[in-house]
Each structure stands twice: as structure tokens, then as C-alpha cells.
C-alpha positions in Angstrom: 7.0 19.7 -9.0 7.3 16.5 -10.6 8.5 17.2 -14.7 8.7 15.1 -17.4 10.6 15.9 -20.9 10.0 14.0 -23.3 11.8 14.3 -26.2 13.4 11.2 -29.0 16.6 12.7 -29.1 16.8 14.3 -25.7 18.0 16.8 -24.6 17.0 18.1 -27.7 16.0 21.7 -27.1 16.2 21.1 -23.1 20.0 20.7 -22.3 19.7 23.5 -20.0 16.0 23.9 -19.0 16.5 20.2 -17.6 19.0 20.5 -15.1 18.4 24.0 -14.4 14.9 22.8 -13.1 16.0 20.0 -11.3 19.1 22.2 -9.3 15.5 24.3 -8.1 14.8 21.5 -6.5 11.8 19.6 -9.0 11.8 15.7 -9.7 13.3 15.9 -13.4 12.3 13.2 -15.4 13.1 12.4 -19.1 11.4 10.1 -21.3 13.2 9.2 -24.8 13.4 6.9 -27.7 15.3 3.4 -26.9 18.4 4.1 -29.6 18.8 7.8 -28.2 22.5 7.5 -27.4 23.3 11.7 -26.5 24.2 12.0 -22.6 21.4 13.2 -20.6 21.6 15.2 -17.7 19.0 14.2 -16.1 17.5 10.6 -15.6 16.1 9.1 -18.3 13.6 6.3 -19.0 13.0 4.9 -22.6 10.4 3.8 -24.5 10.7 1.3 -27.6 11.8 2.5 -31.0 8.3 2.6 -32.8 7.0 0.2 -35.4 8.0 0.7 -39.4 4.9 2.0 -41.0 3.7 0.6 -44.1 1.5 2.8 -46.2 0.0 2.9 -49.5 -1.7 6.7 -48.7 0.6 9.1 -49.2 -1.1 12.4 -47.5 -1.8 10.2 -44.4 1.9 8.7 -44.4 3.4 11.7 -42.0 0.4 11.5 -39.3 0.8 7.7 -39.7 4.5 7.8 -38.7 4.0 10.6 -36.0 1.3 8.7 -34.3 3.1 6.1 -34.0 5.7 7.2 -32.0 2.7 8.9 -29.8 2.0 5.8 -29.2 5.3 4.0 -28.2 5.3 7.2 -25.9 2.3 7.2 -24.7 3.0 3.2 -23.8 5.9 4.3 -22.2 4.4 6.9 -20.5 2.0 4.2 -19.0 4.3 2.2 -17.9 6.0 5.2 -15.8 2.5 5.5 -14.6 1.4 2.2 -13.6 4.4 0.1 -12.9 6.2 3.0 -10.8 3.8 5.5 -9.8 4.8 8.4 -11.5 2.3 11.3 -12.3 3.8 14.4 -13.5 2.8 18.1 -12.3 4.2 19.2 -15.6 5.0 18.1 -19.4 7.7 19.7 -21.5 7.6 18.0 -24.6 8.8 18.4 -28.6 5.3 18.5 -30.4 7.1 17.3 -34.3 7.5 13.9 -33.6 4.0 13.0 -32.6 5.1 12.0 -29.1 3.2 14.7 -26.9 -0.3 13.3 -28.9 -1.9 10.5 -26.6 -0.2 11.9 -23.3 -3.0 13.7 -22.0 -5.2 10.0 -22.2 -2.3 9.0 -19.7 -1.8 12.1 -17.4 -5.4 14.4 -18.1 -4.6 16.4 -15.2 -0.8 17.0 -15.8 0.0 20.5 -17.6 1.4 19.5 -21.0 3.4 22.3 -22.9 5.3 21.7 -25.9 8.5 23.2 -27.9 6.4 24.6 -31.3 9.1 25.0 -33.4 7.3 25.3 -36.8 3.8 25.4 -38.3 3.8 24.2 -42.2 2.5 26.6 -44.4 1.4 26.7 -48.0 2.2 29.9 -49.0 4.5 32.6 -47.5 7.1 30.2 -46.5 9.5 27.6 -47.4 6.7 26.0 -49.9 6.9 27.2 -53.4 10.3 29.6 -52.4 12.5 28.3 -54.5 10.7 27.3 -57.7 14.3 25.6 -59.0 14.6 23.1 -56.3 11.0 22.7 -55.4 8.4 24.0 -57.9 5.3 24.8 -55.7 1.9 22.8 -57.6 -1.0 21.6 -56.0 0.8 18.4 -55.1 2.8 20.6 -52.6 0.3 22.3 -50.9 -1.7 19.3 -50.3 1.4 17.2 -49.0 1.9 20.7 -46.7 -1.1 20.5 -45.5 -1.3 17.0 -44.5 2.2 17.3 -42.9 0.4 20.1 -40.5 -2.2 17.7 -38.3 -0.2 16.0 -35.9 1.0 20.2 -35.5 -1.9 21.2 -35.2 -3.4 18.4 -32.5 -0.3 18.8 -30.5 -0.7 22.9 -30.0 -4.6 21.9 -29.5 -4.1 19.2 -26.8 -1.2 21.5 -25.0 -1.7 23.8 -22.3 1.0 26.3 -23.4 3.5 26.0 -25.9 7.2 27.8 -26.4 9.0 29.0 -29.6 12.6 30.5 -30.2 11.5 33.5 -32.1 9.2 35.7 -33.0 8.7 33.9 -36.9 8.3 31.0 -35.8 5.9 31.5 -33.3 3.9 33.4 -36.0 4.0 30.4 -38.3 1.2 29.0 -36.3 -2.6 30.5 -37.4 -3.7 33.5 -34.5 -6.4 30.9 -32.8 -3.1 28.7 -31.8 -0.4 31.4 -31.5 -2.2 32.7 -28.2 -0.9 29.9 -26.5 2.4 30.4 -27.3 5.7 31.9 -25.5 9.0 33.7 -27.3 11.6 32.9 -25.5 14.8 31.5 -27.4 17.1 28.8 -26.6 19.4 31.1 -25.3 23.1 31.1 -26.1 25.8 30.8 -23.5 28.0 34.2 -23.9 30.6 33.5 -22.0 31.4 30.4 -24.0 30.5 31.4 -27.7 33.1 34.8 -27.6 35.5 36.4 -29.7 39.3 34.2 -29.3 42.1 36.0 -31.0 43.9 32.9 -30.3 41.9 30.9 -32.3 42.7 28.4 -34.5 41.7 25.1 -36.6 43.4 22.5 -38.1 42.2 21.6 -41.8 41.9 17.8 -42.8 45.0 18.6 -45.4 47.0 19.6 -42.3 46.8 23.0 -43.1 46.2 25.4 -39.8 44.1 28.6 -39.9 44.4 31.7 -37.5 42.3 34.9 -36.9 43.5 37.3 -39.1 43.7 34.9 -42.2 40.8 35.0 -44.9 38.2 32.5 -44.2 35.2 32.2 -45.1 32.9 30.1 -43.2 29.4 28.2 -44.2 27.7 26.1 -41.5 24.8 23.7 -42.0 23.8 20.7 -40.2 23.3 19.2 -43.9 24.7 20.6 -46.9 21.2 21.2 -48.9 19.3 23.9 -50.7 16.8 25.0 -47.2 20.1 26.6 -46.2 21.1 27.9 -49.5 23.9 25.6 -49.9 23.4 25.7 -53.6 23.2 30.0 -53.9 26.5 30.1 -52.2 28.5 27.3 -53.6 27.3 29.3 -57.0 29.0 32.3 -55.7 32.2 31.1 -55.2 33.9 30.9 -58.2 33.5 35.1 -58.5 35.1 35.0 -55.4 38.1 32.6 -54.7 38.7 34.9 -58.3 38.8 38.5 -56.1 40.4 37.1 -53.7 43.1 34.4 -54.3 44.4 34.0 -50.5 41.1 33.2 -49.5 40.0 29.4 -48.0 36.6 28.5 -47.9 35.5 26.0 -45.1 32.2 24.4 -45.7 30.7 22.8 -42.3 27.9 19.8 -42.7 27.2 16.7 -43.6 25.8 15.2 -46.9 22.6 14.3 -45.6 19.8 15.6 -46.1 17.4 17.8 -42.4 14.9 19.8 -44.4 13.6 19.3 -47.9 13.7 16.8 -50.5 17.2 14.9 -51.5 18.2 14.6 -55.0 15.9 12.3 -57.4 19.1 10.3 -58.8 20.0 9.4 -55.0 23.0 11.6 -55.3 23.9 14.4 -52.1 23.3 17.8 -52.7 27.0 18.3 -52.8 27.8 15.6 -56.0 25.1 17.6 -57.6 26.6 21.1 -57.1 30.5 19.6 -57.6 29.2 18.5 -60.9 27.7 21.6 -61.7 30.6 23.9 -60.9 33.6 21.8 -59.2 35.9 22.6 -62.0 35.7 26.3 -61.2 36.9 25.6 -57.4 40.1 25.0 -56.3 40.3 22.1 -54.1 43.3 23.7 -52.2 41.1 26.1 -51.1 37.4 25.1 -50.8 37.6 22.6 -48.0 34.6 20.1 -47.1 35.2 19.6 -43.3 31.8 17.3 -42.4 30.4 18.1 -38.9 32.8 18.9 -36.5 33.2 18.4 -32.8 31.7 21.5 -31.3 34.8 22.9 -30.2 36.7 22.8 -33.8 33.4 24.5 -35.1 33.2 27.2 -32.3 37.0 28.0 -33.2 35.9 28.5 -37.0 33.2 31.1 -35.9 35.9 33.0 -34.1 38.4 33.4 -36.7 36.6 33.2 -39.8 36.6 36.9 -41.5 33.3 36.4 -43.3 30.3 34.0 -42.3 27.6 33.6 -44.7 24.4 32.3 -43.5 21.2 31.4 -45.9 17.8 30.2 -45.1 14.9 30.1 -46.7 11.9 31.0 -44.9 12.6 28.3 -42.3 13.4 27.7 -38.8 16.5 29.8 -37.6 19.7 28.0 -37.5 21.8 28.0 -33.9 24.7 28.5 -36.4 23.8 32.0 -37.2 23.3 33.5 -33.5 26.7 31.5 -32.0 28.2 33.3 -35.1 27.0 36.4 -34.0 28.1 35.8 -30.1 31.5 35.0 -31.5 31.8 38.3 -32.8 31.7 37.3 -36.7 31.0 39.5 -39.7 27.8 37.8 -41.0 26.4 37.6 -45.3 23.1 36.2 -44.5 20.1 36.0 -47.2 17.5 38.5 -46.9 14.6 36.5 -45.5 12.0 36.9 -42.9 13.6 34.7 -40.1 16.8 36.4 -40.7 15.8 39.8 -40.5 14.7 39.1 -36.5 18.6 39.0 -35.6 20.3 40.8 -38.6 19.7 44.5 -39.5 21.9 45.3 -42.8 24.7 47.8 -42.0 23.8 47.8 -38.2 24.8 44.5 -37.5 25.5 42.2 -40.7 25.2 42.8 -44.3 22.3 41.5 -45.7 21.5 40.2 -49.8 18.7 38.4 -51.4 18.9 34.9 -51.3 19.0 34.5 -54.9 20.8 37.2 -56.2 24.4 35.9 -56.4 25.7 38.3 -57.5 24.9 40.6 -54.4 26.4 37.7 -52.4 29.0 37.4 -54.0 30.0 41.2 -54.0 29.0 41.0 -50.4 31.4 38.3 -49.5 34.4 39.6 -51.0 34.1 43.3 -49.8 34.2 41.2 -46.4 37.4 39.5 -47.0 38.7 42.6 -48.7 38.6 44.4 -45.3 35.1 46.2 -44.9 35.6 49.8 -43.2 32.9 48.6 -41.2 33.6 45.0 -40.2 34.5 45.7 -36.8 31.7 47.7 -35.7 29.0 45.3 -37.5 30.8 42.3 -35.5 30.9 44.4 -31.8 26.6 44.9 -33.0 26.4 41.3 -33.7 27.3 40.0 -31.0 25.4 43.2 -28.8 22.7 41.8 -30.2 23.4 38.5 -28.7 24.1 39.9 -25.5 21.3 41.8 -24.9 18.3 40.1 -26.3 19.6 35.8 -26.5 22.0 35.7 -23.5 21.2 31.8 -22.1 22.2 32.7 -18.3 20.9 36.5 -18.1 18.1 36.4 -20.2 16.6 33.2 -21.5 17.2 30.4 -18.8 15.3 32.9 -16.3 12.7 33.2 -18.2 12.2 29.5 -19.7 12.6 28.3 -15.7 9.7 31.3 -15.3 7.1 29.9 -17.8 7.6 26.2 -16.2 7.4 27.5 -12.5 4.5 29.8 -13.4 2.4 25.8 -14.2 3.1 24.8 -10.4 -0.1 23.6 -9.3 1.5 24.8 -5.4 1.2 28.4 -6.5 
């Protein structure tokens, strides 16, 4: 077959799906946005960076912005089309930019299926779950809503559509959800183990080993959709209990999900104002993102991972922790509970009870009785149901192959 990904930060979702399909022996072809600078492993075209929207309608702002890009994609897309001849067999394409929208005008016989990694909801989710940081109103809803149609077109408009798990498939309302696929991303085993011989060095010089007591928190942004505010809350109670612990906080000061402070401030100046005198700088280190291989060394020796969400798309971070054989704190939320079954394979604790978390930190760092027999389940659980070579790859290549107008 003839495939096209097409994706603004390619390879996105797709690092392994992509080549995967093109060693079968398929015409692998990527479209992506012109600044896109990650390696690709398969060739790429590019289409331009879309126009800067100006808009005084708020509701119609997000469709305004995702259409856009459909647009510089779907340009692109002609271009491929008419200038070089290209017509897809197949689609693969991230429906939350807007960029699958116009493609079926281009390509109406091509089989378009899309990565649905979320549908927005009002009520049930991340809307209105944490009334401190983000009081749910009318306002909210409305603003949800809107941010939903380019979702909902893009599921509409696809043939098929793929999610990693099982809640976030079910985000999406039961007339769109027939058309989509679990199968996760898949996480390479062999790679993302247990190392007794791991270590990292801190930015203070300082060098950590499996068997000190670290605790690890991992976020692509340091913000309150991944509880970054519920844990840096608990750690005064426990750098307290446990004085030879150090704390290593991964992320950056940005802001993925959510809404940054109003004063223009990062989530973490807000929570070092609220509490910074309590933590020992010593001990509480702020690391930034770290090459992959520094962070994959932190899974494997930490002694304690805590891992919050609200109810949100699940992290990577959580289920490379669990491969790497670490004892995982993780909130008590409906996406988490699809990988994490307290006392058979992590302890779980409600997201806002800090207490809880912080009782369920320390007993962690104390030495649970059962540390090693959660972290041999974790990763099990890895093993068995997320395994990217056994188990997911196969099936992802599968769901593509199965589109092959041949068969």
C-alpha cells in the first residue's frame, strides 16, 4: 500500500508504526508541519506553518485555529497530489490538530483513520475536577464544548480511529466509539527494565544509585492536570519522616494541559511561594526534562514513583515506570485504575487527600514489606498486556493491513 502519516510533530504517536510498515514492504510517507525539527524515520514532506488567527469569538477561536492547520495540510496534501502524483491507499493521521479535516476533499477514496486520543467532556472528567484550580461554571462547559467540534468532525470524516486505552476511547459518545480500536502505544520491554546498576547524576553534582531513597515525579510540564500541586503539598510531611530522602522532580515550567497561572507566573513560582520554605533545597531537586536516557535511569532506581492525573489522558511516564519495575503512588482516578490495582500492583490514594499520599509515599521509602512484589506485578502488567514488540506493534500493523484495498 501506499501510507501517509500525517502528523505536526511527527512521529508523534507513530515512531514505530511508521517504519514497522514500511520494513513490510508499503510506500511510507509522512506529511508534517515546516518547523518540525524531531528525526523521522521515514520520508517526510512538509507543509507551511499555518497562518496566526485573529479572533474576536472566543468559543469559535479553537476550531478557527484547528482549521487552519487542516488547511495548510490539506494544501500540502494537494500538492503531494498534483505536483507528484501521490494518492494514498491509507491515512494515519493525529485528529487534535485539525489536520486530518479537509483530507478526504483531497484523497475521497483513500482510507483515513486517525489517533483519537481524547473527547472533551463536560462533566465526568477533567472539567470541573478540581474546583481550586479550575472552578467548573457555565463558562467552562460552553468553552468544553466548543473545543470538541473539530473532535468530533475528525472521528465523523474517519474510516476507523485508534486509542491507547480503554478511557480514552470511552471518552468519545457510543455513536463515535464504534469506530474505534484499543490498542496502546506499546512500550519496548527490553529497553524500559529494571538496572541495578543504575545511576544519575544531579545538577549539584550529587550521584544517585538504586538502593538510595528517591522519590521520583515525572511530567512533561510541572502543572496541576498532573497533580503537581497535591504532591509538592505533601512533601514537607515527608522529607520530615524521612530525612535521607531526595526528591527529583522531572518537567518543565510550561504549561501541556490546562490553564497557566493568571499573574503569568509557572506553576512552580506559585507552589515555591506557597510552601518553598518548608523544602529543603538540598534535597528537593528541579531537574527540567531530561534526555531520555538520564530519565529512564531515574525510573530504575527511584524507590518510590508518584504519578497523579486527573481524569485525563494517561501519561507514558506512568507505564515506562511500571516496565522499569518501580513501586508506583498514583492518584485514584479512572484512567489510572486501567494499569494500577492497589496492593496488587501499586498503591493507590485519592488525588486530593494528601494526607493519604503522603503516608503512602513514606511507608514506600520506609521499606514496604511489599515493595518488591507490587514492583515484579507492575511491570507483569506491562509485560503481558503493553509489550510494543509482542503485543501492540502486531496488532497496530494488523488494524492498518486489515484497510488494504488488495485484500
Amino acid at each position: 500500500m501506499k501510507i501517509l502519516f500525517v502528523h505536526q510533530n511527527f512521529p508523534g504517536q507513530f515512531p514505530h508504526l511508521a517504519p514497522a510498515l514500511a520494513d513490510r514492504g508499503h510506500e511510507v510517507l509522512a506529511l508534517t508541519d515546516a518547523n518540525n525539527q524531531r528525526p523521522s524515520p521515514v520520508r517526510t514532506v512538509r507543509y507551511k506553518e499555518p497562518n496566526r488567527i485573529q479572533t474576536d469569538g472566543v468559543l469559535g477561536r479553537a476550531y478557527s485555529v484547528n482549521a487552519e492547520r487542516g488547511l495548510m495540510a490539506a494544501r500540502g496534501a494537494r500538492a503531494l497530489r498534483d505536483d507528484h502524483g501521490f494518492t494514498p491507499d491509507v491515512i494515519i493521521g493525529h485528529s487534535g490538530w485539525g489536520e486530518t479535516l479537509f483530507l478526504k476533499e483531497i484523497w475521497p477514496e483513500a482510507k483515513l483513520l486517525i489517533y483519537a486520543e481524547l473527547m472533551y467532556r463536560t462533566t465526568g472528567a477533567d472539567v470541573g475536577f478540581d474546583a481550586e484550580m479550575s472552578p467548573e461554571n457555565l463558562e467552562a462547559r460552553l468553552m468544553t464544548v466548543a473545543r470538541s467540534a473539530h473532535l468530533i468532525q475528525g472521528i465523523v470524516q474517519a474510516d476507523a480511529a485508534i486509542a491507547p486505552t480503554q478511557y480514552q476511547a470511552d471518552s468519545f459518545p457510543p455513536e463515535l466509539r464504534r469506530k474505534i480500536s484499543v490498542i496502546h502505544d506499546g512500550i519496548n520491554t527490553q529497553r524500559v527494565r529494571p538496572n541495578p546498576d543504575a545511576r544519575l547524576i544531579l545538577p549539584n553534582g550529587r550521584e544517585l544509585r538504586v538502593g538510595d531513597e528517591v522519590l521520583s515525579f515525572v511530567s512533561r510540564s510541572l502543572e496541576p492536570y498532573r497533580g503537581f500541586h497535591v504532591f509538592m503539598r505533601a512533601l514537607p510531611d515527608v522529607l520530615a519522616r524521612r530525612p535521607d530522602a531526595q526528591v527529583v522532580l522531572v518537567g518543565g515550567d510550561g504549561v501541556s494541559y490546562g490553564k497557566s497561572p493568571e499573574d503569568g507566573r509557572s506553576w512552580k513560582d506559585v507552589m515555591l511561594e506557597e510552601i518553598g520554605g518548608r523544602l529543603d533545597p538540598e534535597r528537593v531537586h528541579f531537574v527540567g526534562r531530561l534526555p531520555y536516557g538520564q530519565y529512564l535511569s531515574l525510573m530504575q532506581l527511584a524507590r518510590v514513583h508518584c504519578y497523579l492525573t486527573y481524569p485525563f489522558v494517561l501519561s507514558w511516564s506512568l507505564t515506562e515506570a511500571m516496565s522499569a519495575g518501580a513501586y508506583i503512588v498514583a492518584s485514584d482516578t479512572e484512567p489510572v485504575r486501567e494499569v494500577i490495582r492497589d496492593g496488587e500492583n501499586g498503591r493507590l490514594v485519592p488525588f486530593f487527600d494528601q494526607a493519604a499520599l503522603s503516608a503512602a509515599m513514606i511507608r514506600g521509602l520506609e521499606g514496604d514489606p511489599e515493595a518488591e512484589r507490587l514492583k515484579r506485578a507492575a511491570r507483569q502488567t506491562i509485560c503481558d498486556g503493553y509489550d510494543l514488540h509482542l503485543r501492540c506493534l502486531p496488532r497496530q500493523i494488523e488494524w492498518v493491513e486489515g484497510f488494504d484495498p488488495a485484500r
